[in-house]
C-alpha positions as CSV (number, residue, x, y, z in Angstrom):
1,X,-47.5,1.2,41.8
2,X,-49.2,1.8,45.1
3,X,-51.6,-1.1,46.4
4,X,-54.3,0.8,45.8
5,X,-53.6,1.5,41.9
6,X,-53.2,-2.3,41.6
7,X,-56.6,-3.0,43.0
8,X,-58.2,-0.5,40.8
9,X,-55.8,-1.9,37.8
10,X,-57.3,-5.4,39.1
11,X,-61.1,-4.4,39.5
12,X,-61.3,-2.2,36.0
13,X,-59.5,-5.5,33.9
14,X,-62.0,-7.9,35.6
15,X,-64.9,-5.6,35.0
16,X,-63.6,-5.3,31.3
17,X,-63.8,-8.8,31.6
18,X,-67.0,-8.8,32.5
19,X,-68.4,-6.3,30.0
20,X,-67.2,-8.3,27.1
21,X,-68.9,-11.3,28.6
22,X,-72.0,-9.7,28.8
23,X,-72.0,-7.3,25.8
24,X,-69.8,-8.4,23.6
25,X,-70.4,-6.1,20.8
26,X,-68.2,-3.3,22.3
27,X,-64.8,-2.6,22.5
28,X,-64.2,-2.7,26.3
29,X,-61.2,-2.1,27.5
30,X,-59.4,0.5,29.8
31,X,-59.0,4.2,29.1
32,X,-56.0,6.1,28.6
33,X,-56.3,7.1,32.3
34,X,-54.3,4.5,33.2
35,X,-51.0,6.0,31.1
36,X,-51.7,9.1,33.3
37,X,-53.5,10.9,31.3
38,X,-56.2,11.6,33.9
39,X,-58.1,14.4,32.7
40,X,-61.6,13.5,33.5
41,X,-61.3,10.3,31.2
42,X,-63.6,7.4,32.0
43,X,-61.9,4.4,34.2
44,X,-63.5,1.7,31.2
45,X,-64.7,2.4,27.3
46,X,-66.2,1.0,24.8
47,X,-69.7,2.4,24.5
48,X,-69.5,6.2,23.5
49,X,-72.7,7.0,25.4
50,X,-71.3,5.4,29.0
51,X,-69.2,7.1,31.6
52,X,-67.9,4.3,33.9
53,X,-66.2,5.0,36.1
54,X,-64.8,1.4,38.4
55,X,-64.7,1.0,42.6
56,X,-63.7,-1.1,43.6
57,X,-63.5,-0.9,47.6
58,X,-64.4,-2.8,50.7
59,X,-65.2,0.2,53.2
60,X,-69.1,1.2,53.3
61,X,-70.3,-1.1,50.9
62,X,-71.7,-3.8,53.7
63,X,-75.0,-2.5,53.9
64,X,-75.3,-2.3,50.3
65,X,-74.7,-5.7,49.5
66,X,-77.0,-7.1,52.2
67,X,-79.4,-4.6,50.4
68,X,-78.7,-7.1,47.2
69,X,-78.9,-10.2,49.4
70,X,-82.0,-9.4,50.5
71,X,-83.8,-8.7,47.0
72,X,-82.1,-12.0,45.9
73,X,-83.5,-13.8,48.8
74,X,-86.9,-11.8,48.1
75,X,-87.2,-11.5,44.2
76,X,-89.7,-14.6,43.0
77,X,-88.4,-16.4,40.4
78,X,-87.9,-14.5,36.9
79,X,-88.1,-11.3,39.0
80,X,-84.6,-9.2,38.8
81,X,-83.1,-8.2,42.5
82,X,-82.4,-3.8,41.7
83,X,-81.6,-2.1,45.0
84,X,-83.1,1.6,44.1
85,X,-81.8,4.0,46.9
86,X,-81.4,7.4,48.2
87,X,-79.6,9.5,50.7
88,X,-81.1,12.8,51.8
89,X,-80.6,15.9,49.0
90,X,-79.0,13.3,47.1
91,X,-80.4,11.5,43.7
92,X,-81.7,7.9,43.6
93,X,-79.5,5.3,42.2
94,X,-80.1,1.9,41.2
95,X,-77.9,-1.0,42.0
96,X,-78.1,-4.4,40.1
97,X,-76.2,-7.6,40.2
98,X,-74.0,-6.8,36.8
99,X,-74.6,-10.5,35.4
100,X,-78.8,-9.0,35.8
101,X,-78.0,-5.7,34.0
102,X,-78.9,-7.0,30.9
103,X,-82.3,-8.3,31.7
104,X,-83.2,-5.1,33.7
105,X,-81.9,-3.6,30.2
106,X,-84.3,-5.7,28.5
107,X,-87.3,-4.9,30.7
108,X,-87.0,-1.3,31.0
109,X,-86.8,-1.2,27.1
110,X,-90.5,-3.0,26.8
111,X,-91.6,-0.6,29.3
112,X,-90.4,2.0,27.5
113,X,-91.9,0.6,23.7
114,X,-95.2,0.3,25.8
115,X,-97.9,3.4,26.6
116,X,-97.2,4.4,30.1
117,X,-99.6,6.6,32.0
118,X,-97.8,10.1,32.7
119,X,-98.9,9.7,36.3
120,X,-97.0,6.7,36.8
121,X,-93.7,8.7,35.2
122,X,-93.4,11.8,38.0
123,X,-89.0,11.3,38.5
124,X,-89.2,13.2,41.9
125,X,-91.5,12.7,44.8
């Protein structure tokens, strides 16, 4: 196994890890991507509705993570740090701490249970 397929091995079992800290409802675990049956599966399962796919990489992920540091350093307390961002002709993404998914989950929910103006709803500016 080439170096690389270890890290990924390594960063898909430790996010596994993770998942069943955080939600541990599901059935996380690996897909059957990893017995090279690589047909488009998922990198991680366990929620039906999710496509995860795991990277975990050092190259060009500097700026993003002083992106994070920076909403950490600024975020007043109870506040959660999300990094929403953009290239040009590209979508927006949001990044989040994955130990603060779960309250971002939780707060976009009662946003969503409560009446919010269709003006403040536009997806693309």
């Amino acid at each position: 196994m080439t170096n690389s397929k270890q890290k990924g091995k390594r960063g898909e079992l430790e996010l596994v890890k993770m998942l069943k800290k955080l939600f541990p409802g599901p059935n996380w675990r690996r897909s059957q991507q990893y017995c090279g049956m690589d047909d488009g599966e998922p990198d991680v399962v366990g929620v039906h509705s999710l496509h995860i796919e795991c990277k975990r990489v050092e190259s060009g992920t500097k700026t993003l993570y002083k992106w994070i540091d920076q909403a950490e350093r600024d975020a007043d307390s109870g506040q959660i740090p999300v990094v929403m961002h953009r290239a040009s002709l590209q979508p927006w993404l949001v990044i989040v701490p994955l130990d603060r998914l779960k309250d971002l989950v939780v707060e976009v929910d009662t946003l969503l249970s409560k009446d919010i103006p269709e003006s403040c709803t536009s997806s693309r500016d």
